[in-house]
PDB file as gemmi writes it, atoms N, CA and C in Angstrom:
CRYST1    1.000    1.000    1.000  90.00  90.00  90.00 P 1                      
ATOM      1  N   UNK A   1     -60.880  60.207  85.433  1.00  0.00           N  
ATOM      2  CA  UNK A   1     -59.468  60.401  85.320  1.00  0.00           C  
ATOM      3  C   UNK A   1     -59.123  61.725  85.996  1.00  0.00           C  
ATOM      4  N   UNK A   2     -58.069  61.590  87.003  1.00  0.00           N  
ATOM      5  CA  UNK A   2     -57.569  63.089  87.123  1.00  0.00           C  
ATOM      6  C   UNK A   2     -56.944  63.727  86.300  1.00  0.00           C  
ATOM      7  N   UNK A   3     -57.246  64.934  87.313  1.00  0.00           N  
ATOM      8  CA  UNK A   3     -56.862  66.395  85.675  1.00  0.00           C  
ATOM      9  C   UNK A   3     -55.419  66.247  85.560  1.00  0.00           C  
ATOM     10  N   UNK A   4     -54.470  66.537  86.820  1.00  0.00           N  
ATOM     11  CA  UNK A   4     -53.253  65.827  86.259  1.00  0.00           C  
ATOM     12  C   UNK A   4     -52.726  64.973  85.561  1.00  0.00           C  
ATOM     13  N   UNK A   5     -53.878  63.594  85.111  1.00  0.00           N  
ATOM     14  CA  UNK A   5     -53.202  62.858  83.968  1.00  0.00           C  
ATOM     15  C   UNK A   5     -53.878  63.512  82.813  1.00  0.00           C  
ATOM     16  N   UNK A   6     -54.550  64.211  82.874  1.00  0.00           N  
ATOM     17  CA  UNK A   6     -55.241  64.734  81.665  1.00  0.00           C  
ATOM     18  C   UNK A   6     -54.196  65.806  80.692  1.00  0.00           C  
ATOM     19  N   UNK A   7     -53.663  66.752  82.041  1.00  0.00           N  
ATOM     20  CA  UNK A   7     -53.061  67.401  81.547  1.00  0.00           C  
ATOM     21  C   UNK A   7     -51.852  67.143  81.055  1.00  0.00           C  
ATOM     22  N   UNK A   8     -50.761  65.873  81.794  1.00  0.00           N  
ATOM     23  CA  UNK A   8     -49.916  65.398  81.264  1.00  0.00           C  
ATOM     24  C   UNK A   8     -50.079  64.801  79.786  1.00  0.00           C  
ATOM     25  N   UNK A   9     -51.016  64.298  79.535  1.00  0.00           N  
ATOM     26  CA  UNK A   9     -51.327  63.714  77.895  1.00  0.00           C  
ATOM     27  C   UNK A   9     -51.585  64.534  76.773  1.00  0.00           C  
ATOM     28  N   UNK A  10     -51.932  65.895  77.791  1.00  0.00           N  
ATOM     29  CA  UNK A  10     -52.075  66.954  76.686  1.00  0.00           C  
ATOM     30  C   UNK A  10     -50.219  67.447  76.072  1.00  0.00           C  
ATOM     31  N   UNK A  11     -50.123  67.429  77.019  1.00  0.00           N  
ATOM     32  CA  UNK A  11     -48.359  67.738  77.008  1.00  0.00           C  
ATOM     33  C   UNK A  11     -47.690  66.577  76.068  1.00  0.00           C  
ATOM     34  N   UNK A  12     -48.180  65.653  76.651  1.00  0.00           N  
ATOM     35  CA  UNK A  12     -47.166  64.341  75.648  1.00  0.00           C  
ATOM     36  C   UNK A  12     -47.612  64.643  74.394  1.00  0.00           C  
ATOM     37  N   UNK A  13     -49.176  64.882  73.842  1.00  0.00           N  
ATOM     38  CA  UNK A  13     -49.448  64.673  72.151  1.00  0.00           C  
ATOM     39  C   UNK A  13     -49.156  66.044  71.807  1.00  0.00           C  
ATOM     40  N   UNK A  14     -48.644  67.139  72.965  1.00  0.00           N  
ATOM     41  CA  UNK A  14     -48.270  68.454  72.080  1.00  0.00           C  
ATOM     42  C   UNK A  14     -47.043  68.272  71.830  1.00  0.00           C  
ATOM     43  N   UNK A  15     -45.701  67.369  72.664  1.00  0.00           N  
ATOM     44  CA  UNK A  15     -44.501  67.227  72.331  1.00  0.00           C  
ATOM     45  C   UNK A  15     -44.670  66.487  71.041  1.00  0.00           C  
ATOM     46  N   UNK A  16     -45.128  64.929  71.119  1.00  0.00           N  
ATOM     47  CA  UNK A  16     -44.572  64.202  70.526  1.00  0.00           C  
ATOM     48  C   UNK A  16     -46.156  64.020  69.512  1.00  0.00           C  
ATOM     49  N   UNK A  17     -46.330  64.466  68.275  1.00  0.00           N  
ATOM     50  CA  UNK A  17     -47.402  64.352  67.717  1.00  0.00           C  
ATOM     51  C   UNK A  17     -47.624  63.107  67.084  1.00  0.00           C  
ATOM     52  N   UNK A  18     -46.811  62.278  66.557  1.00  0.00           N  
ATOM     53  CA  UNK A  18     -46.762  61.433  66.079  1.00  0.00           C  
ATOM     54  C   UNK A  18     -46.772  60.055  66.938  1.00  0.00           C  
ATOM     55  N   UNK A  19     -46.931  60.036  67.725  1.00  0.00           N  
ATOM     56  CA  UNK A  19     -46.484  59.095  68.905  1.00  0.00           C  
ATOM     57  C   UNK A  19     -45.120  58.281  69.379  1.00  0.00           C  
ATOM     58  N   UNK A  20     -45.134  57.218  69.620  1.00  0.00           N  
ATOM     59  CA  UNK A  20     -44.335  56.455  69.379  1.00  0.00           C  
ATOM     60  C   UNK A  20     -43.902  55.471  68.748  1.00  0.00           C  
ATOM     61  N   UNK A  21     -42.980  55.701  67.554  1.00  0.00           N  
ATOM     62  CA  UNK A  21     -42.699  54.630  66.948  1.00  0.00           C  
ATOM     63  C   UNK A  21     -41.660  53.804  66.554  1.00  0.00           C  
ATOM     64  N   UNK A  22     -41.131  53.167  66.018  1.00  0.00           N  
ATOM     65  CA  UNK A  22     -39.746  51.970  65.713  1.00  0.00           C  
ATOM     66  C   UNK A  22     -39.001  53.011  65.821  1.00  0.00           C  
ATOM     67  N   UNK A  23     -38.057  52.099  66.416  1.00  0.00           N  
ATOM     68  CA  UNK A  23     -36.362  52.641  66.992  1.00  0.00           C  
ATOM     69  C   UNK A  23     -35.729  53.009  65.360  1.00  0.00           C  
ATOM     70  N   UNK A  24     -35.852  52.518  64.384  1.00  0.00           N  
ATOM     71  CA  UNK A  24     -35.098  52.829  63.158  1.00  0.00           C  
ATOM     72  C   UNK A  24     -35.785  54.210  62.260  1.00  0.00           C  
ATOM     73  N   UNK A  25     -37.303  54.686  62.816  1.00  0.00           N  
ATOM     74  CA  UNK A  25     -37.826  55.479  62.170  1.00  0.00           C  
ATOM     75  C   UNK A  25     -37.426  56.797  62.894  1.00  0.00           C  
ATOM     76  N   UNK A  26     -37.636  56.201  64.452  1.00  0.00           N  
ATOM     77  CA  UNK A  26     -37.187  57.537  65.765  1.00  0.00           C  
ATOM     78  C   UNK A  26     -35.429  58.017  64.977  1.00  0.00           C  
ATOM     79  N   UNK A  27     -34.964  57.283  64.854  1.00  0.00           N  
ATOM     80  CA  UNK A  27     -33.621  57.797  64.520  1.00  0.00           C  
ATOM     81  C   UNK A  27     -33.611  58.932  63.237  1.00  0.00           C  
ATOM     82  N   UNK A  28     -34.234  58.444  62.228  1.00  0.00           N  
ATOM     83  CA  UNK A  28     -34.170  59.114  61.026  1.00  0.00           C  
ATOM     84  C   UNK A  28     -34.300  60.464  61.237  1.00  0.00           C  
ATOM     85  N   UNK A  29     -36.127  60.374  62.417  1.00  0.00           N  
ATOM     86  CA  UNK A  29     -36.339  61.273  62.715  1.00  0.00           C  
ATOM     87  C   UNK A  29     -35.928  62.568  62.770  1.00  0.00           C  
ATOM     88  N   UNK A  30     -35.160  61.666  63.948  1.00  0.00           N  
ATOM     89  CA  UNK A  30     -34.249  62.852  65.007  1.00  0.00           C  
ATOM     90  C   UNK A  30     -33.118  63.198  63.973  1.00  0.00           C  
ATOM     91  N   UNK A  31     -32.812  62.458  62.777  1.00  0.00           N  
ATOM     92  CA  UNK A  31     -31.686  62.966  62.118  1.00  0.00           C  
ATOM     93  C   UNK A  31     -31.997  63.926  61.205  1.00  0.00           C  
ATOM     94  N   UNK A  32     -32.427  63.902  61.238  1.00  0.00           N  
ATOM     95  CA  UNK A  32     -33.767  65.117  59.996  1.00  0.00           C  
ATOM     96  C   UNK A  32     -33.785  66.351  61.200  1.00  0.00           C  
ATOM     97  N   UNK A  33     -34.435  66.198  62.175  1.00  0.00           N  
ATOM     98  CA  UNK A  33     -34.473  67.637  63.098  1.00  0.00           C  
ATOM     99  C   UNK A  33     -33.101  68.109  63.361  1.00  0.00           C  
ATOM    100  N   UNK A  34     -31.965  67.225  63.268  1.00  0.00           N  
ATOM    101  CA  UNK A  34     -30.660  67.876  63.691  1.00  0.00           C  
ATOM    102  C   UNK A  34     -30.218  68.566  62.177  1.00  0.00           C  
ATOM    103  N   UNK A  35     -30.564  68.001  61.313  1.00  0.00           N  
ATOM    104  CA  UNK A  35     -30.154  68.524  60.154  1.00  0.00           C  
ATOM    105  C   UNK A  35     -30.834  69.712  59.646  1.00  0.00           C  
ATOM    106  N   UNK A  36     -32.395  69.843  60.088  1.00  0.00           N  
ATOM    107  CA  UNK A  36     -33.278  70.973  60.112  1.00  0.00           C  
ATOM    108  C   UNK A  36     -33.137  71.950  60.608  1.00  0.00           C  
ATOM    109  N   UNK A  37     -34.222  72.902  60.293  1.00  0.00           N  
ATOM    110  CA  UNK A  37     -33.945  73.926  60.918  1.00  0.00           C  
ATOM    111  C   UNK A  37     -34.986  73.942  62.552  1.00  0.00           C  
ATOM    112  N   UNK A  38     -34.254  74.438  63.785  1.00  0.00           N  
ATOM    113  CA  UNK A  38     -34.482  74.038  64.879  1.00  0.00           C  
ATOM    114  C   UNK A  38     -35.687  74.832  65.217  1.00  0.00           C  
ATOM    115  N   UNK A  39     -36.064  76.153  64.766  1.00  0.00           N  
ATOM    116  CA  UNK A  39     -36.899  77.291  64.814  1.00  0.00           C  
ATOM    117  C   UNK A  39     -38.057  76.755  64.204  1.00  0.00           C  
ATOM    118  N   UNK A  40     -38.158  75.880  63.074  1.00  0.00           N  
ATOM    119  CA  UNK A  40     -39.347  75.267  62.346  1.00  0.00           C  
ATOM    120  C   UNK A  40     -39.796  74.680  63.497  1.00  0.00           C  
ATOM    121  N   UNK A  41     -38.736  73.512  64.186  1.00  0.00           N  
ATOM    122  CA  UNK A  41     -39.837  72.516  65.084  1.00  0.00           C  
ATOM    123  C   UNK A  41     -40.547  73.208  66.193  1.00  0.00           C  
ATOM    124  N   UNK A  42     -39.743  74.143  66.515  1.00  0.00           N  
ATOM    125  CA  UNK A  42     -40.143  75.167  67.488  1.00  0.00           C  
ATOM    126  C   UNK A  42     -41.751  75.765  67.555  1.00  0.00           C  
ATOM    127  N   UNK A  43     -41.642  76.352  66.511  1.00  0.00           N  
ATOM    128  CA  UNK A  43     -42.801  76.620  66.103  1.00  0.00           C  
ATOM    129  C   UNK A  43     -44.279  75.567  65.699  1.00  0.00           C  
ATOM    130  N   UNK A  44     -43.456  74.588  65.589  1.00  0.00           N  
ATOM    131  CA  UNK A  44     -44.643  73.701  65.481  1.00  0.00           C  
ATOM    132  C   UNK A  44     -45.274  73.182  66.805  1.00  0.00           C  
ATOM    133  N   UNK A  45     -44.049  73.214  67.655  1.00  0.00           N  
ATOM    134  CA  UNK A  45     -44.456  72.669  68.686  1.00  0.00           C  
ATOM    135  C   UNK A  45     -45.397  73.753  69.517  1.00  0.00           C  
ATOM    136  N   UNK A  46     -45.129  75.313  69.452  1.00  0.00           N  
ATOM    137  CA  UNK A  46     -46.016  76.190  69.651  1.00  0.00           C  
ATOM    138  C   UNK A  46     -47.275  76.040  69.104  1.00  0.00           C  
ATOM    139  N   UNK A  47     -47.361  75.693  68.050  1.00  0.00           N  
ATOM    140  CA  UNK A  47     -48.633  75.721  67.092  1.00  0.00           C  
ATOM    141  C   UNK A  47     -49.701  74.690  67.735  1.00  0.00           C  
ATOM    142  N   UNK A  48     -48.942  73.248  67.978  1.00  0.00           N  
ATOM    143  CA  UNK A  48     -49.655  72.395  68.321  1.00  0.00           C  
ATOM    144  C   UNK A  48     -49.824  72.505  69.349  1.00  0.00           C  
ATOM    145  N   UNK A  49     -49.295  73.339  70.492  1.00  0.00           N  
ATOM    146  CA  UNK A  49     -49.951  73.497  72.186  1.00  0.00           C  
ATOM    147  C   UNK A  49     -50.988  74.712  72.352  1.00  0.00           C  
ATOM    148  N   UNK A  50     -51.193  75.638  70.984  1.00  0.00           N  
ATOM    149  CA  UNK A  50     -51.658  76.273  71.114  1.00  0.00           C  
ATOM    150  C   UNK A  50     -53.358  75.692  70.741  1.00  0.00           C  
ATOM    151  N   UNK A  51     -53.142  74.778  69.379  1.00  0.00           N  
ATOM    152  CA  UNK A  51     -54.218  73.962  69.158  1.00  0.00           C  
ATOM    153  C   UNK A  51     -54.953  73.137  70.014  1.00  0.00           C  
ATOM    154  N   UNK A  52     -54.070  72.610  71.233  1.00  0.00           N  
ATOM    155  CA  UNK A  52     -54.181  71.686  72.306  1.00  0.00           C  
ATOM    156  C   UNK A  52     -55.345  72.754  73.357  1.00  0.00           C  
ATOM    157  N   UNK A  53     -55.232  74.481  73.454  1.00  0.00           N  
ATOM    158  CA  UNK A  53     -55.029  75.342  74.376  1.00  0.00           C  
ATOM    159  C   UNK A  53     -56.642  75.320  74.318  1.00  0.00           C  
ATOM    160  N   UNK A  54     -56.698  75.867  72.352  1.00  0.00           N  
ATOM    161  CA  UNK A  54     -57.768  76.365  71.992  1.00  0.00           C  
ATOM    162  C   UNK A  54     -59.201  74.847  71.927  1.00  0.00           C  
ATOM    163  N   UNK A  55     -58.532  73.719  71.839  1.00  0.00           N  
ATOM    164  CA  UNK A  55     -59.220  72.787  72.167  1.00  0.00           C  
ATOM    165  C   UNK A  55     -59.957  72.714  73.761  1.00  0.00           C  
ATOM    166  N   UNK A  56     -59.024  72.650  74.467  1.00  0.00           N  
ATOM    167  CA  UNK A  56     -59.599  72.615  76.147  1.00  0.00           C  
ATOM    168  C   UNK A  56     -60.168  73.817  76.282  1.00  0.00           C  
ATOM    169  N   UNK A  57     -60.206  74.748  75.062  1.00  0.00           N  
ATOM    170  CA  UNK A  57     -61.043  76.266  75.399  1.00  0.00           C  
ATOM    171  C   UNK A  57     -62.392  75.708  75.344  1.00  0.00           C  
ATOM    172  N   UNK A  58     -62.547  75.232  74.158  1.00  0.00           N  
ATOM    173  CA  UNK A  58     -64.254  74.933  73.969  1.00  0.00           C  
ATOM    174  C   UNK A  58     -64.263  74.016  74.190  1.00  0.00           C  
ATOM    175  N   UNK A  59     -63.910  72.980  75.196  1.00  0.00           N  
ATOM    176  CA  UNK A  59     -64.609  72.035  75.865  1.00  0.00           C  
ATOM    177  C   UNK A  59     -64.958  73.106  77.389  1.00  0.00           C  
ATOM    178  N   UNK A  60     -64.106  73.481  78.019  1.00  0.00           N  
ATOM    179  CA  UNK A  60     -64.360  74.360  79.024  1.00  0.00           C  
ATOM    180  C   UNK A  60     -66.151  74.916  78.683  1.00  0.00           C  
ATOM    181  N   UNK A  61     -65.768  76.128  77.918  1.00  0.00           N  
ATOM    182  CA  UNK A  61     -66.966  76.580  77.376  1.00  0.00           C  
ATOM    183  C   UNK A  61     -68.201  75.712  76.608  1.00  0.00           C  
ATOM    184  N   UNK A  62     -68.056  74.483  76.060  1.00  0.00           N  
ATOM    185  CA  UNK A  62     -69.441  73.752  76.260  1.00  0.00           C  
ATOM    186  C   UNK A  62     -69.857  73.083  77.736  1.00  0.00           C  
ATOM    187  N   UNK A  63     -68.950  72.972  78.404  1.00  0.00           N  
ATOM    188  CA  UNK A  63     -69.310  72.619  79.885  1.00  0.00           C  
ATOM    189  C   UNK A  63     -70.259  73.494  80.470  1.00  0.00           C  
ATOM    190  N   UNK A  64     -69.585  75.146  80.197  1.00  0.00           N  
ATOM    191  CA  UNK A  64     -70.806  75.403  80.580  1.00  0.00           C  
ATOM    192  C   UNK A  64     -71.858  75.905  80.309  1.00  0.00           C  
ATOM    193  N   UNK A  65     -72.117  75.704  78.897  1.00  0.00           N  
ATOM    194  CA  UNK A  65     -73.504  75.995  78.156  1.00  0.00           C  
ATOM    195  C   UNK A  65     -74.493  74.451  78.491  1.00  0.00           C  
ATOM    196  N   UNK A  66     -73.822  73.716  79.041  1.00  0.00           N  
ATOM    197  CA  UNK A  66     -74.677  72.055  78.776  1.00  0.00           C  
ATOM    198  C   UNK A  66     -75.835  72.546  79.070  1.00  0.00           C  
ATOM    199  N   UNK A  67     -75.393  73.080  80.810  1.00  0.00           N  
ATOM    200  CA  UNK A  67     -76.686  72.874  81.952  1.00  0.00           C  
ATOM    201  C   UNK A  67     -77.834  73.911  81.590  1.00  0.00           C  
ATOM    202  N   UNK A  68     -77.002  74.895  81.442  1.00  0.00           N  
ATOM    203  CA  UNK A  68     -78.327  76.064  80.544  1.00  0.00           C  
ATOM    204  C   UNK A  68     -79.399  75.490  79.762  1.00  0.00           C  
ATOM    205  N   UNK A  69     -78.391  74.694  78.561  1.00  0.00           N  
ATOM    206  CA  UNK A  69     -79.195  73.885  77.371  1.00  0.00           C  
ATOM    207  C   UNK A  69     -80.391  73.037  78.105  1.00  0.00           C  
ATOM    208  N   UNK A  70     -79.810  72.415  78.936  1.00  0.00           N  
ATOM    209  CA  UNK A  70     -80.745  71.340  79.525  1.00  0.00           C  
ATOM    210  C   UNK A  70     -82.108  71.991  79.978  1.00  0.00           C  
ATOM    211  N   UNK A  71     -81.713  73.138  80.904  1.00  0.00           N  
ATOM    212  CA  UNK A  71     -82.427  73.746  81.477  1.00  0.00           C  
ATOM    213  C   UNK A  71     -83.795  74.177  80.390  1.00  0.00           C  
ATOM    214  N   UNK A  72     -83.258  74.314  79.349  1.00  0.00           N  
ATOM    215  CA  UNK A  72     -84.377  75.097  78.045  1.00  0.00           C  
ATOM    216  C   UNK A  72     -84.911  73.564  78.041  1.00  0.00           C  
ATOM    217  N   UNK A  73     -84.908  72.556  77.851  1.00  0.00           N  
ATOM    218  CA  UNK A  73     -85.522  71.662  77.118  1.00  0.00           C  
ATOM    219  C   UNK A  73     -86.478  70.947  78.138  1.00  0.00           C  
ATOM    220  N   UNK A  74     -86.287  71.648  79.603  1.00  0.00           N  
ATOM    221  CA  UNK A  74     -87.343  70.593  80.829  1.00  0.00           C  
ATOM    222  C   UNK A  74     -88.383  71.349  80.443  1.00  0.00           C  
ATOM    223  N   UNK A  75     -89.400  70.208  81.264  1.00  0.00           N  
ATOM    224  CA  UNK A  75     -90.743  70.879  81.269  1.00  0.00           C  
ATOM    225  C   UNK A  75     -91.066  71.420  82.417  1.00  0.00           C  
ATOM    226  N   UNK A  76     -90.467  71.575  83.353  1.00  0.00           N  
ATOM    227  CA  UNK A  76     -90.717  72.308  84.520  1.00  0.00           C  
ATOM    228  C   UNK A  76     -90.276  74.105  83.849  1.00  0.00           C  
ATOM    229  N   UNK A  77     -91.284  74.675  84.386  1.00  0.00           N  
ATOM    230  CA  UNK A  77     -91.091  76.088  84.256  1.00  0.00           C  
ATOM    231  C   UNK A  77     -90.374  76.901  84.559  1.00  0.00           C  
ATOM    232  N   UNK A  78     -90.242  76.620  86.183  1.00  0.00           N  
ATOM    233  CA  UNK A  78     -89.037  77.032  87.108  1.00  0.00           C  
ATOM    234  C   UNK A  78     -87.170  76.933  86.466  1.00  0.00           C  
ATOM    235  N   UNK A  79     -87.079  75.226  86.072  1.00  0.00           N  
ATOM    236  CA  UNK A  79     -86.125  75.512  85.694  1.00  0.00           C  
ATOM    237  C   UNK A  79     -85.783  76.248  84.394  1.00  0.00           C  
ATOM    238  N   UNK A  80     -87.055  76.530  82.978  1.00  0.00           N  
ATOM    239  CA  UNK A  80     -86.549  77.383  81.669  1.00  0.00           C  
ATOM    240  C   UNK A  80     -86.889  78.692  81.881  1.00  0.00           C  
ATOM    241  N   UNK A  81     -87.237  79.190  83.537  1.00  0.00           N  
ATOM    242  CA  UNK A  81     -86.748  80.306  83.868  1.00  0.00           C  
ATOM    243  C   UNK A  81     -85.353  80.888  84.412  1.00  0.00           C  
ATOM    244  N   UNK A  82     -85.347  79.754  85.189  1.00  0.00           N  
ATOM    245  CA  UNK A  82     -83.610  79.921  85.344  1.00  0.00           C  
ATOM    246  C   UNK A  82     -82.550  79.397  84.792  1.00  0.00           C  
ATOM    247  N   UNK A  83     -82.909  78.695  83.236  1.00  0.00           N  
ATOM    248  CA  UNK A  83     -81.956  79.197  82.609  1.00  0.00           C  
ATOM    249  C   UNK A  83     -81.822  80.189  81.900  1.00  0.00           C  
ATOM    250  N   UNK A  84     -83.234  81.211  82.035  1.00  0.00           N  
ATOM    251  CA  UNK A  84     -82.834  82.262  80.394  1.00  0.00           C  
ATOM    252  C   UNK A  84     -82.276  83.482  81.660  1.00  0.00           C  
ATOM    253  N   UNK A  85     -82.422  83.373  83.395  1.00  0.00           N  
ATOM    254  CA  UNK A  85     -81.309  84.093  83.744  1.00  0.00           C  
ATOM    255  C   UNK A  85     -79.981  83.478  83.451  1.00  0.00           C  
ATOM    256  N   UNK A  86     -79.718  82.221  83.522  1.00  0.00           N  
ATOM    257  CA  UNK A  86     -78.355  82.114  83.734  1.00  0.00           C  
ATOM    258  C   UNK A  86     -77.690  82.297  82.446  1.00  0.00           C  
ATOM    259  N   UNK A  87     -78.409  82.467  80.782  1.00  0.00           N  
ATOM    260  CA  UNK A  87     -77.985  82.451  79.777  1.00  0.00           C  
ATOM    261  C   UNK A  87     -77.188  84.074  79.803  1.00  0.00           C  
ATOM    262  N   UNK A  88     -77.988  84.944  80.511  1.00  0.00           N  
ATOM    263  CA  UNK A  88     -76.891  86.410  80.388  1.00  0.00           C  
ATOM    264  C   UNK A  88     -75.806  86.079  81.106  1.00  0.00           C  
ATOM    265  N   UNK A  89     -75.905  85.613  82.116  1.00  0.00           N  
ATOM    266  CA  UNK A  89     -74.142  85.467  82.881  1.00  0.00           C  
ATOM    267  C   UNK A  89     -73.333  84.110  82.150  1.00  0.00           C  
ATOM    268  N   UNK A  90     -73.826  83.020  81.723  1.00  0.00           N  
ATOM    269  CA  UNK A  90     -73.022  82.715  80.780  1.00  0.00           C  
ATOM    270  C   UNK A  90     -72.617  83.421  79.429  1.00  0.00           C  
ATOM    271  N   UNK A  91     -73.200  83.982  78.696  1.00  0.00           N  
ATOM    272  CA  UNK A  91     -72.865  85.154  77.567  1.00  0.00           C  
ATOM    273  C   UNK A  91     -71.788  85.759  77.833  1.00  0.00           C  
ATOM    274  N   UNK A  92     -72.116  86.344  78.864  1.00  0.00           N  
ATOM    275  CA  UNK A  92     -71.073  87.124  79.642  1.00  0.00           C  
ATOM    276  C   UNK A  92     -69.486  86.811  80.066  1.00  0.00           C  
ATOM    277  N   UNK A  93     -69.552  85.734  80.389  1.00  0.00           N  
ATOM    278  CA  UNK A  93     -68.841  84.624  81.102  1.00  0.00           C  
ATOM    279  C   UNK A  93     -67.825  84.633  79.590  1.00  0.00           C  
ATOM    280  N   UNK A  94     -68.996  83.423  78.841  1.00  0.00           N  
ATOM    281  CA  UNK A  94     -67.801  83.369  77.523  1.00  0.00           C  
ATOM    282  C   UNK A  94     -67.035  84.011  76.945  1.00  0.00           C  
ATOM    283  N   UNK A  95     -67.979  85.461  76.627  1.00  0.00           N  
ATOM    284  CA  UNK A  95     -67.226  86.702  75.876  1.00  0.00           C  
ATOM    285  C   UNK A  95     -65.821  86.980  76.551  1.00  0.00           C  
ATOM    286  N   UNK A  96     -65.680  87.221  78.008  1.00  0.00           N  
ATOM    287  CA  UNK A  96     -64.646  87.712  78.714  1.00  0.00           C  
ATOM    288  C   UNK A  96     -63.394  86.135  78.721  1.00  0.00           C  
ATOM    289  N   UNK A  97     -63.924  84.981  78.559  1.00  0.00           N  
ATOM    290  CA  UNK A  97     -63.016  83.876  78.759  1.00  0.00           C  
ATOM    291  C   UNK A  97     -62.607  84.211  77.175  1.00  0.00           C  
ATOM    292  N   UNK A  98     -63.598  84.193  76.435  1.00  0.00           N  
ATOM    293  CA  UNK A  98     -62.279  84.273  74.971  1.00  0.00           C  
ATOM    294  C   UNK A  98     -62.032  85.391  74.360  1.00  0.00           C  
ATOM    295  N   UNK A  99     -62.292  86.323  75.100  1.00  0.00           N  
ATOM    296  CA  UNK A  99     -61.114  87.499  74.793  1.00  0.00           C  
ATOM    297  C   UNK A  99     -59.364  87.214  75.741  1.00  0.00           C  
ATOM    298  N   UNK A 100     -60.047  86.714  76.835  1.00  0.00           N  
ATOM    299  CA  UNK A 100     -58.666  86.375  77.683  1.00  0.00           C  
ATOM    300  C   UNK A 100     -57.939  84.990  76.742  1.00  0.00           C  
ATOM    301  N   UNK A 101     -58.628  84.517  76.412  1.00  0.00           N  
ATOM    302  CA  UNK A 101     -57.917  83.235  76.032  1.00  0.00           C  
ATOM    303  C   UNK A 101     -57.530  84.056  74.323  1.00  0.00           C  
ATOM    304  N   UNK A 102     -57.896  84.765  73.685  1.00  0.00           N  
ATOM    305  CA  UNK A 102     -57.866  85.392  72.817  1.00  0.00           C  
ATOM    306  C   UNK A 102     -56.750  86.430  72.752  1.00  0.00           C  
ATOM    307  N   UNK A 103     -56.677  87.119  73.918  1.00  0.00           N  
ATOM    308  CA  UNK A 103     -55.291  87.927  73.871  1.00  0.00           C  
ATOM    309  C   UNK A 103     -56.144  89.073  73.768  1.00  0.00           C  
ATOM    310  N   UNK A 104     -57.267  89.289  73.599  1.00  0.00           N  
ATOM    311  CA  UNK A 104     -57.746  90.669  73.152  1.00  0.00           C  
ATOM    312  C   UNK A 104     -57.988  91.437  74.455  1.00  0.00           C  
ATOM    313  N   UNK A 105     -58.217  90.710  75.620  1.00  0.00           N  
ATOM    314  CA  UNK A 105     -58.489  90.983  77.032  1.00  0.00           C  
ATOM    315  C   UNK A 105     -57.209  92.115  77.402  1.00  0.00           C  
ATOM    316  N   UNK A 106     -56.084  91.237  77.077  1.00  0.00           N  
ATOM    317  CA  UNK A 106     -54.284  92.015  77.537  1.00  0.00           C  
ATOM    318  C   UNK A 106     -54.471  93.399  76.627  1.00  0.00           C  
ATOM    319  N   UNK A 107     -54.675  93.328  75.564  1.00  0.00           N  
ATOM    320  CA  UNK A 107     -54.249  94.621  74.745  1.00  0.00           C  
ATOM    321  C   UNK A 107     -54.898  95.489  75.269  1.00  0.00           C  
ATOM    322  N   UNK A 108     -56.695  95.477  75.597  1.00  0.00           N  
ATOM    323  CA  UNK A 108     -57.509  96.393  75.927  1.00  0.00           C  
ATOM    324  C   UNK A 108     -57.236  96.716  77.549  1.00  0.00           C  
ATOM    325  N   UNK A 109     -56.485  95.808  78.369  1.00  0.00           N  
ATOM    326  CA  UNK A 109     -56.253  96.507  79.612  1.00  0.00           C  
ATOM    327  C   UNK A 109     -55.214  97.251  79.170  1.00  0.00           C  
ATOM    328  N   UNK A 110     -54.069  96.608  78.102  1.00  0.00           N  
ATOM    329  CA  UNK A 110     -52.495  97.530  77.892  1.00  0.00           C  
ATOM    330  C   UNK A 110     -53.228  98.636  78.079  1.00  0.00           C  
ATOM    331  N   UNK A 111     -54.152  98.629  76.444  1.00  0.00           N  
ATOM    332  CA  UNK A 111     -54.466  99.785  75.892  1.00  0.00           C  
ATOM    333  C   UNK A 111     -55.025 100.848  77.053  1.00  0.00           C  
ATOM    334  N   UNK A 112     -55.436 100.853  77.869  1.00  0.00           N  
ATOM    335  CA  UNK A 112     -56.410 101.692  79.456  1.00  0.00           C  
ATOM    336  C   UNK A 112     -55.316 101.787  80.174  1.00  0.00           C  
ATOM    337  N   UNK A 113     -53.829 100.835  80.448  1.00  0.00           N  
ATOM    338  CA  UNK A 113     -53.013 101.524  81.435  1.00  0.00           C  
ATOM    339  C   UNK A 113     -52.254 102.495  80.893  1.00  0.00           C  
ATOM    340  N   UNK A 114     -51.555 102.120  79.974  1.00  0.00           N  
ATOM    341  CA  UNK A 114     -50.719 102.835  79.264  1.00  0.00           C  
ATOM    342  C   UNK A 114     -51.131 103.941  78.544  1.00  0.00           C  
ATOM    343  N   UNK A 115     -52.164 103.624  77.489  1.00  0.00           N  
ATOM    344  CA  UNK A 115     -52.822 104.584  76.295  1.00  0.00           C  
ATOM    345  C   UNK A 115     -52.444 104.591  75.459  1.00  0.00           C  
TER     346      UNK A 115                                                      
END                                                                             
């Protein structure tokens, strides 16, 4: 599948969580959110793209621990040498992807430009 439909479906189940359902339930729905408060759905809908975010985080990041893994379990030598190099630059790798994906990356550059 391309990533563009991938990513579009991520978008549809972060809009619409519930999917799609009967025209008499969609209505109620929507009559309930007009009557609600608009800042609640708001936030949910943040919540759930953020859940969506932190999901495609650690699939990202088991992608690329697989090949490492693999690498430990051959019996060739060569390759469970090159994975216990490639295990420091993945370490590495991760730490800096989920501080960025973490937010902790932004503060600690704020924190060094500004002070």
């Amino acid at each position: 599948m391309k990533l563009v439909y991938v990513v579009l479906l991520i978008v549809i189940f972060a809009v619409f969580p519930n999917g799609f359902t009967h025209a008499s339930v969609l209505s109620q729905t929507t009559a309930s959110y007009a009557t609600g408060n608009n800042s609640t759905e708001i936030n949910s809908i943040v919540q759930r793209a953020f859940d969506i975010v932190a999901g495609v985080s650690a699939l990202i990041i088991a992608i690329l621990w697989v090949p490492i893994a693999m690498g430990y379990f051959s019996k060739d030598l060569d390759r469970k040498a090159d994975a216990r190099e490639r295990t420091k630059d993945a370490l590495i790798g991760t730490i800096i992807f989920v501080m960025a994906v973490s937010g902790v990356l932004y503060a600690v550059i704020h924190y060094i430009v500004v002070g």
